[in-house]
C-alpha positions as CSV (number, residue, x, y, z in Angstrom):
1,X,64.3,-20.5,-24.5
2,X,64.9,-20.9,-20.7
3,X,63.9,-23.7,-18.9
4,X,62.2,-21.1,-16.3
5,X,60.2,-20.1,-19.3
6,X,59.0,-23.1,-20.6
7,X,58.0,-24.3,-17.5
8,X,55.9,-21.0,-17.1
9,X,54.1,-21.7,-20.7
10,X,53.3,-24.8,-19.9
11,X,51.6,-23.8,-16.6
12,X,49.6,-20.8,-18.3
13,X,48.4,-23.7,-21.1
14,X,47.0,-26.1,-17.9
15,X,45.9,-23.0,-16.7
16,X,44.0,-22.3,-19.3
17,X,42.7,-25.8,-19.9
18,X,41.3,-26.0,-16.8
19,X,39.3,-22.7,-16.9
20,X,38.1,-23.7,-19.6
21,X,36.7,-27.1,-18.4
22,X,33.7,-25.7,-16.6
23,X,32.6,-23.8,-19.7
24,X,32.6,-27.1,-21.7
25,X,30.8,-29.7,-19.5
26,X,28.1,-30.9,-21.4
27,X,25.6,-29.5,-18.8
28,X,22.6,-30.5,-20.7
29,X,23.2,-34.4,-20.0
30,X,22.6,-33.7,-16.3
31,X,19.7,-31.5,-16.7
32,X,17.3,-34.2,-16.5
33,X,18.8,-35.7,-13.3
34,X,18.6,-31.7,-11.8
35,X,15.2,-31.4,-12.4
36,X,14.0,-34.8,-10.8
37,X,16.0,-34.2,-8.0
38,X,14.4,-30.2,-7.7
39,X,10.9,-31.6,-8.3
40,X,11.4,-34.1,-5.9
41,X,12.6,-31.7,-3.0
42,X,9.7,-29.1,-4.1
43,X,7.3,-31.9,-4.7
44,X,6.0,-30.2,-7.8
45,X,7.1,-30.5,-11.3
46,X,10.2,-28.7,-12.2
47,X,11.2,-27.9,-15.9
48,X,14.4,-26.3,-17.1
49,X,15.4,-23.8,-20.2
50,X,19.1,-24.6,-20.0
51,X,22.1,-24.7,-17.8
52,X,25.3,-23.6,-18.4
53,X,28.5,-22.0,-16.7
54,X,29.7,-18.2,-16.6
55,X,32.8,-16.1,-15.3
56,X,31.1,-13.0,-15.6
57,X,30.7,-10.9,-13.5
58,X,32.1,-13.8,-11.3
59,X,32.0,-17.6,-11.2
60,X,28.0,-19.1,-11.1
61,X,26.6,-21.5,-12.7
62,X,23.3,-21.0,-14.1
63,X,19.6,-22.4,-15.0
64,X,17.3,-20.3,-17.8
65,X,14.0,-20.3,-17.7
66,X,12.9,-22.7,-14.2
67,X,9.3,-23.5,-14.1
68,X,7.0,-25.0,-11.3
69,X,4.7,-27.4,-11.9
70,X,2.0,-28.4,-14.9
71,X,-0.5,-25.4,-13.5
72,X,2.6,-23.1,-14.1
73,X,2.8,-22.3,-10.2
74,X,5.7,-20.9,-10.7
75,X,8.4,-19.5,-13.2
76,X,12.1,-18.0,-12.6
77,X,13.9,-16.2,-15.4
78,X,17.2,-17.4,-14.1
79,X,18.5,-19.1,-11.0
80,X,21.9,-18.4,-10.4
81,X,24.2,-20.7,-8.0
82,X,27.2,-19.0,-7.2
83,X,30.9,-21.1,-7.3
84,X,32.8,-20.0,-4.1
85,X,34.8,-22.2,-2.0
86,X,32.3,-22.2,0.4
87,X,29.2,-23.7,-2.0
88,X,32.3,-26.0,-3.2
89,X,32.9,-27.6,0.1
90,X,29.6,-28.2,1.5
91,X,28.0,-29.0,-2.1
92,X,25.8,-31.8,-1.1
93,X,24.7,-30.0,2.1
94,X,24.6,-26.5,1.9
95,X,24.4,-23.5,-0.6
96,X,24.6,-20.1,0.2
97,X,23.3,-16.6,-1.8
98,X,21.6,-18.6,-4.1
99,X,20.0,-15.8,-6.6
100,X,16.3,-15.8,-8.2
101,X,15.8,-13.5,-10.9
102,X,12.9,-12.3,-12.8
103,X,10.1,-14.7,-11.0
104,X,6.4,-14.7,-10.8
105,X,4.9,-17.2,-8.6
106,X,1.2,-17.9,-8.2
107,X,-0.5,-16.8,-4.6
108,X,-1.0,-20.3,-3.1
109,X,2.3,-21.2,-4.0
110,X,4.1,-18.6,-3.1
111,X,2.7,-19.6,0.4
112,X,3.8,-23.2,0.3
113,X,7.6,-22.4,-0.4
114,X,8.7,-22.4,3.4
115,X,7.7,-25.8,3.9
116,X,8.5,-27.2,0.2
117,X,12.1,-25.4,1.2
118,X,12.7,-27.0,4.5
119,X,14.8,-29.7,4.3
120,X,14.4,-33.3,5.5
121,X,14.8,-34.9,9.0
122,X,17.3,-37.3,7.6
123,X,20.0,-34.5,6.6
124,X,19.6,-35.8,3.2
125,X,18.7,-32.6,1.8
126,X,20.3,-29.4,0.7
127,X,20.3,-26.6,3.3
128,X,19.6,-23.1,1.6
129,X,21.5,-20.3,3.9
130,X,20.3,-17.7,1.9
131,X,17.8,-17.0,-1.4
132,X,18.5,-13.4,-3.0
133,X,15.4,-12.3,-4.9
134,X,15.3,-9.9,-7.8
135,X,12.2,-8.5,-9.8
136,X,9.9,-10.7,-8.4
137,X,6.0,-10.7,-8.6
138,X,3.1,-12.6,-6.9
139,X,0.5,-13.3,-9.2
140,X,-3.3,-13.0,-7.4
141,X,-6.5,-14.0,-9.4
142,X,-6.5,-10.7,-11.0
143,X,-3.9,-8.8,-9.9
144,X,-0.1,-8.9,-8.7
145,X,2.2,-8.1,-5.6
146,X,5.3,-6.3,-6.7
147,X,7.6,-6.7,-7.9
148,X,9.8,-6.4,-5.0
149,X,13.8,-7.7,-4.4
150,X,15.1,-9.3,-0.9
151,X,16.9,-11.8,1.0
152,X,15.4,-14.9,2.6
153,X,17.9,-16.6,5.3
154,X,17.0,-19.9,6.4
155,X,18.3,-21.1,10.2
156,X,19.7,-25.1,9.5
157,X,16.3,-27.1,10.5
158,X,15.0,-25.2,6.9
159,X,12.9,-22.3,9.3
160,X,13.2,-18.6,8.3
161,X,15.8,-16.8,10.3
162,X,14.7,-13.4,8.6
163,X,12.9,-12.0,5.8
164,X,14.0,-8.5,4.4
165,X,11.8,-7.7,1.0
166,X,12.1,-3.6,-0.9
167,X,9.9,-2.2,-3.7
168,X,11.3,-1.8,-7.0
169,X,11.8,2.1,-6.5
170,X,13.9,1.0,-2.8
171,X,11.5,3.4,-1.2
172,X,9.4,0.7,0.9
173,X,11.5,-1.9,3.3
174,X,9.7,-5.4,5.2
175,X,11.8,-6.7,7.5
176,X,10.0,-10.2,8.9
177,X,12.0,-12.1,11.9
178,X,9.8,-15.4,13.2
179,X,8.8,-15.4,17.1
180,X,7.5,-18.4,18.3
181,X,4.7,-19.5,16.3
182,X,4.0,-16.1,14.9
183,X,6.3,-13.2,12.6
184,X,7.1,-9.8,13.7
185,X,7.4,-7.0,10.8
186,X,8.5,-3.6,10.6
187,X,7.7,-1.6,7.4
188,X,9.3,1.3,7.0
189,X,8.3,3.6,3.5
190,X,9.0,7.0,2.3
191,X,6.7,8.5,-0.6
192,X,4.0,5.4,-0.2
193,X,1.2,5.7,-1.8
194,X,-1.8,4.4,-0.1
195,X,-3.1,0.6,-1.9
196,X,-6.0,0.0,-3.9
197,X,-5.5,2.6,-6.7
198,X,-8.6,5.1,-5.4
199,X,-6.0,8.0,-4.5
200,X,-2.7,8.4,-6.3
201,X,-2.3,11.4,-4.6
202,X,-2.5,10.4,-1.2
203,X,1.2,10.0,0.1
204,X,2.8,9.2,3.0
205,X,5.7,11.3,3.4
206,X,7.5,8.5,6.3
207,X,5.2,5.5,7.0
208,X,6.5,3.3,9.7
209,X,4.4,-0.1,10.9
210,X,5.3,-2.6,13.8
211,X,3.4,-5.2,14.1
212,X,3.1,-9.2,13.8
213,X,1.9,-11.9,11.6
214,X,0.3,-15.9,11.8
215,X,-1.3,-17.9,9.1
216,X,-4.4,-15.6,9.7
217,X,-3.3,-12.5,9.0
218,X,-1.6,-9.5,10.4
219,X,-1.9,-7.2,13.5
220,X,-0.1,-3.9,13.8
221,X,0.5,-2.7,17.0
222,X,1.7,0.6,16.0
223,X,1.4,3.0,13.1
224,X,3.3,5.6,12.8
225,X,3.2,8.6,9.6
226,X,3.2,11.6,8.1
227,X,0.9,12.9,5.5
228,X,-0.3,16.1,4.8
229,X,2.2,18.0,7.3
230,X,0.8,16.0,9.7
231,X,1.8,13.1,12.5
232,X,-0.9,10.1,11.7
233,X,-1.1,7.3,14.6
234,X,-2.9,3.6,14.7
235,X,-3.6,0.6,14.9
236,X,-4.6,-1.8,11.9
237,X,-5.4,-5.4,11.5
238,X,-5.6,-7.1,8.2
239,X,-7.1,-10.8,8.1
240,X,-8.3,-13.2,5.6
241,X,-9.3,-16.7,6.4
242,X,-12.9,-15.9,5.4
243,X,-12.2,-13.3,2.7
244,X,-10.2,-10.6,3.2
245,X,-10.9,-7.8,5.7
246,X,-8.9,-4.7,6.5
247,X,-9.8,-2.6,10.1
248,X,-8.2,-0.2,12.0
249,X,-8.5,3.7,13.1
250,X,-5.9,6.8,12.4
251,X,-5.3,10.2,15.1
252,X,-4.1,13.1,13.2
253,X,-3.9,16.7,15.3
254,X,-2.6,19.5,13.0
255,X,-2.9,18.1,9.1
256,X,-3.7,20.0,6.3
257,X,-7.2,20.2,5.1
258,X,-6.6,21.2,1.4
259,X,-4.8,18.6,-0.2
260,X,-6.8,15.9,1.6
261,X,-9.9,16.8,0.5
262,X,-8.8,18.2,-3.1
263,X,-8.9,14.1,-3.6
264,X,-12.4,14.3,-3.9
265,X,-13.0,17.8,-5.6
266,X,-10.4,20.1,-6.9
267,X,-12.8,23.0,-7.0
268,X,-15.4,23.0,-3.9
269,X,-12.4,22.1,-1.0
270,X,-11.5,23.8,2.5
271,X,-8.0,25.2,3.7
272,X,-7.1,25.1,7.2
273,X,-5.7,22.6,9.8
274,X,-7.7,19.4,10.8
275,X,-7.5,17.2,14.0
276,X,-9.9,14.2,13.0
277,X,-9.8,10.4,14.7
278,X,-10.7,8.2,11.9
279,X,-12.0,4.5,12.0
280,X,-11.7,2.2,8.9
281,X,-12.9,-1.2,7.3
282,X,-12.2,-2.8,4.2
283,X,-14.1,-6.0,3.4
284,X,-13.5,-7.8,-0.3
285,X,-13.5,-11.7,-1.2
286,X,-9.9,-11.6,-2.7
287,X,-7.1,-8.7,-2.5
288,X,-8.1,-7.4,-5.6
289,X,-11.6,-6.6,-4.6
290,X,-10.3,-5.6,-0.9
291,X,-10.6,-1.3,-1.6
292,X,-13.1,-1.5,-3.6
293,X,-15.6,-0.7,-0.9
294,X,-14.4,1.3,1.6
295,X,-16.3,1.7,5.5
296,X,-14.7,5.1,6.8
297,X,-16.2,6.9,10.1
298,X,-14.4,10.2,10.6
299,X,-14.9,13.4,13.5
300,X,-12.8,16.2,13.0
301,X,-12.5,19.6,13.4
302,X,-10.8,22.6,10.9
303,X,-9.5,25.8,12.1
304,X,-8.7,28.8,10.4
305,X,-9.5,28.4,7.0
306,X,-11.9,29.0,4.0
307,X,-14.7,27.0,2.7
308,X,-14.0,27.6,-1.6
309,X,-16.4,27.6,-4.3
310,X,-19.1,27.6,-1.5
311,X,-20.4,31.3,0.0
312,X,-23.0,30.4,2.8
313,X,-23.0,34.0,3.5
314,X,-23.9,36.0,-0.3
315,X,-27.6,33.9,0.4
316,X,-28.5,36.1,3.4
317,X,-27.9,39.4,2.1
318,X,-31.4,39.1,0.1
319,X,-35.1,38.9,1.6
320,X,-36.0,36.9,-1.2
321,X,-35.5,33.7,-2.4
322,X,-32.4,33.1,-4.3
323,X,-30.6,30.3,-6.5
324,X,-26.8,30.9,-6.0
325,X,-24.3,28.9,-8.1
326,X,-20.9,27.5,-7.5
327,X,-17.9,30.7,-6.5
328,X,-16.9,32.4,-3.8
329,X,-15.7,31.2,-0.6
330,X,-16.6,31.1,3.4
331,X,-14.0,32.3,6.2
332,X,-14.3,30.0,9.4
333,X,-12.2,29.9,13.0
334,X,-13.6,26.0,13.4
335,X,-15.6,23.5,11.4
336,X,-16.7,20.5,13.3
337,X,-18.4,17.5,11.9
338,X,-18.4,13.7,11.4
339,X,-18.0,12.4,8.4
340,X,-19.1,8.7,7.2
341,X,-18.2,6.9,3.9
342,X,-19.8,3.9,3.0
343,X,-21.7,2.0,-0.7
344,X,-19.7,5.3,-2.3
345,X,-21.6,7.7,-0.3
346,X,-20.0,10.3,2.1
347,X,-22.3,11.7,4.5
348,X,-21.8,15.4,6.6
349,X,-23.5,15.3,10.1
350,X,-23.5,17.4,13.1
351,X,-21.5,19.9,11.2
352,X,-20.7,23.5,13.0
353,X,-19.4,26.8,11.0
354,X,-17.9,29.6,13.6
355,X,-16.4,32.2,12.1
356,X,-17.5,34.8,15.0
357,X,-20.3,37.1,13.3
358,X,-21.8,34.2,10.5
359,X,-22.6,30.6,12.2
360,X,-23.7,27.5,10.5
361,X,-24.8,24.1,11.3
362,X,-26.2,20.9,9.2
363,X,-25.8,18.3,7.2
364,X,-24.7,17.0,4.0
365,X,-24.5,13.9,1.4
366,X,-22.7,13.5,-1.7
367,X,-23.5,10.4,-3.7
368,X,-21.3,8.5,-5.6
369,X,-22.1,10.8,-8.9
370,X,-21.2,13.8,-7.2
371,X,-24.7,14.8,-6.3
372,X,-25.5,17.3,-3.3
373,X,-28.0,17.3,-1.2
374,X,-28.4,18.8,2.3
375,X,-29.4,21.2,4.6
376,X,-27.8,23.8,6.8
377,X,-29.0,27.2,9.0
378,X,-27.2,29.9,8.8
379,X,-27.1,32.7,11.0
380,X,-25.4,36.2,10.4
381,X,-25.1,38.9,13.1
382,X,-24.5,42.6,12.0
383,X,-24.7,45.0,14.7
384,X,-27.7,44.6,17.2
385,X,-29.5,42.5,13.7
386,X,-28.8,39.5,13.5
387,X,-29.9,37.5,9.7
388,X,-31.0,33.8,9.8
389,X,-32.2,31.0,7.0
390,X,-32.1,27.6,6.2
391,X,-30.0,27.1,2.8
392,X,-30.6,23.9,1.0
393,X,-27.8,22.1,-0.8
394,X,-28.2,20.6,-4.4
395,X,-26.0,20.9,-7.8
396,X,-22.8,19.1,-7.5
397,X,-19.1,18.9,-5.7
398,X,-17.9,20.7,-8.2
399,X,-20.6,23.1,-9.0
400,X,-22.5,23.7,-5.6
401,X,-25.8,25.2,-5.7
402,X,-27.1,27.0,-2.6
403,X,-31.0,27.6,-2.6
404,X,-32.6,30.3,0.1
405,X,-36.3,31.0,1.1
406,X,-35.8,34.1,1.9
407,X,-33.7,35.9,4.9
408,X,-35.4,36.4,8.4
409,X,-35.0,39.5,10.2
410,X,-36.5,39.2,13.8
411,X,-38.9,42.1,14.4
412,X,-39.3,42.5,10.4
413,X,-42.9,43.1,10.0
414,X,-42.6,42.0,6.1
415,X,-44.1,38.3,6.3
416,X,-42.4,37.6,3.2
417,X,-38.7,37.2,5.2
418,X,-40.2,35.3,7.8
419,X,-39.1,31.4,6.6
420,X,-38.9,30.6,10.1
């Protein structure tokens, strides 16, 4: 054998022996001095699973199973520190894509990380450049937010330099940069489904929010969406110091009518475009509770469409009092109206039906149940006659009844049709 290949076995054997050191240090007799020095920077109790060292799918060393304090504030499934040159060099100062994977952290402690995270005056402590999260979850009193993935880079005094946060399904990005004292976002979200749980089926086709953020809550300057085949612009401001409170109005010019209301009734619904200007207020003690009872003040007005499983007109083609149950539909040109939704009751005022030849106008209230209940005058004009009589609403959303007197004919000598 060649001296040139012995020399190149014994190089691939120290090789070898020194790749192999890393996977077995006894990393278990050091565990105890990681987690006093982790609970110390944290200032919270800090257990670990395990530790040990991996190649795959590249260099890290890693801790199972990291939990936060004796009120399990906090747990990670994994915490993974990755071994570049880079972490290697500045190992007592600095460490850099640092990855979190799998973690639920309680509310209040969530909140707490930026300042358990900033390092000391002194220099003494470790500089985070950068936390990657993956699957992670903030646990409320009854509920959770996520779970979500992102990056969290930290300027050197231990201050955020930017936030970016996504939704499991990638189709909802937060982007939070600090200014001053307070945080500017932008969210930007395709396919988002409005919070709370009421409406699954109420979807933003593009959401977009700018706004900022303090200690107090958040203020957005500017929202921008689509729903419905239709541009939706606002403001909102969500606070909660003294419970939680969410306020704010929408615009909406040319969106369609149909799917919007077939939230509340798939049967008894209206076609046609709606321009409406919409104010809203959400008031709960904790997040959970914050949809729960919503305040919602709405005028709008629908053109060119139909009124279905409601026929204000069939009632006036009789003199005599009629009973007539849920079918049909109504033709309009415009349907005016504001609409109010508050304790699980939405209430119809001021409401106008043109549709040239038949006019309506009235008011409606369906309770939380489903319930109708209302009144509305309609007026039909057929040549030089015109028909006229005050309907009264009752049954439910989705089975309407409409309830007529009678129908007055002006000049009718028949006191019988004359209900007016």
């Amino acid at each position: 054998m060649s001296a040139l290949k012995k020399l190149l076995i014994v190089v691939a054997i120290l090789v070898t022996i020194v790749a192999a050191i890393p996977l077995v240090l006894p990393y278990e007799n050091y565990k105890a001095d990681i987690e006093k020095a982790v609970s110390a920077r944290l200032d919270t109790e800090v257990k670990i699973s395990s530790i040990h060292f991996s190649y795959t799918p590249k260099p890290q060393l890693v801790l199972e199973k990291v939990s936060f304090g004796k009120a399990d504030e906090g747990m990670v499934s994994r915490v993974i520190v990755p071994v570049t040159l880079k972490n290697l060099v500045n190992i007592r100062k600095e460490l850099a894509d640092v990855a979190l994977e799998q973690g639920t952290l309680k509310q209040e402690f969530a909140r707490s990380l930026p300042g358990r995270l900033k390092p000391d005056a002194s220099g003494k402590d470790i500089y985070f450049a950068a936390l990657r999260l993956s699957d992670f979850s903030v646990l409320l009193d009854k509920d959770s937010i996520g779970p979500f993935s992102g990056t969290l880079r930290f300027n050197p005094d231990g201050t955020f330099k930017v936030v970016t946060l996504t939704d499991k399904d990638g189709r909802a990005n937060l982007t939070i940069k600090p200014t001053g004292e307070k945080f500017a976002l932008d969210f930007d979200a395709k396919n988002w489904v409005l919070p709370g749980g009421n409406y699954p089926d109420a979807r933003f086709d593009q959401l977009v929010l700018r706004g900022s953020a303090d200690k107090d809550g958040f203020v957005v300057d500017d929202v921008n969406g689509l729903i419905f085949g239709s541009a939706a612009v606002g403001q909102a401001k969500l606070s909660w110091n003294e419970g939680w409170k969410l306020s704010g109005s929408l615009q909406t010019k040319s969106m369609q009518a149909e799917p919007l209301i077939s939230l509340v009734s798939s049967n008894t619904r209206a076609t046609g475009r709606m321009a409406a200007s919409t104010d809203f207020e959400f008031v709960g003690d904790s997040f959970e509770t914050l949809f729960k009872q919503p305040r919602i003040t709405m005028n709008f007005t629908v053109t060119d469409g139909n009124l279905h499983n409601l026929d204000l007109i069939a009632p006036l083609k009789s003199p005599n009092p009629t009973v007539l149950r849920r079918g049909g539909q109504t033709r309009f040109d415009t349907l005016r109206g504001d609409m109010s939704i508050e304790n699980g009751v939405t209430t119809l005022r001021n409401l106008n039906l043109d549709s040239g030849k038949f006019t309506a106008a009235g008011g409606m209230a369906i309770s939380a149940d489903k319930k109708l209940s209302g009144k509305v005058s309609a007026k039909l004009s057929a040549g030089a006659a015109t028909f006229s009589a005050p309907l009264t609403f009752g049954g439910t959303l989705d089975a309407p009844e409409l309830r007529s007197s009678g129908t007055y004919k002006p000049g009718s000598d028949d006191a019988s049709t004359r209900i007016f």
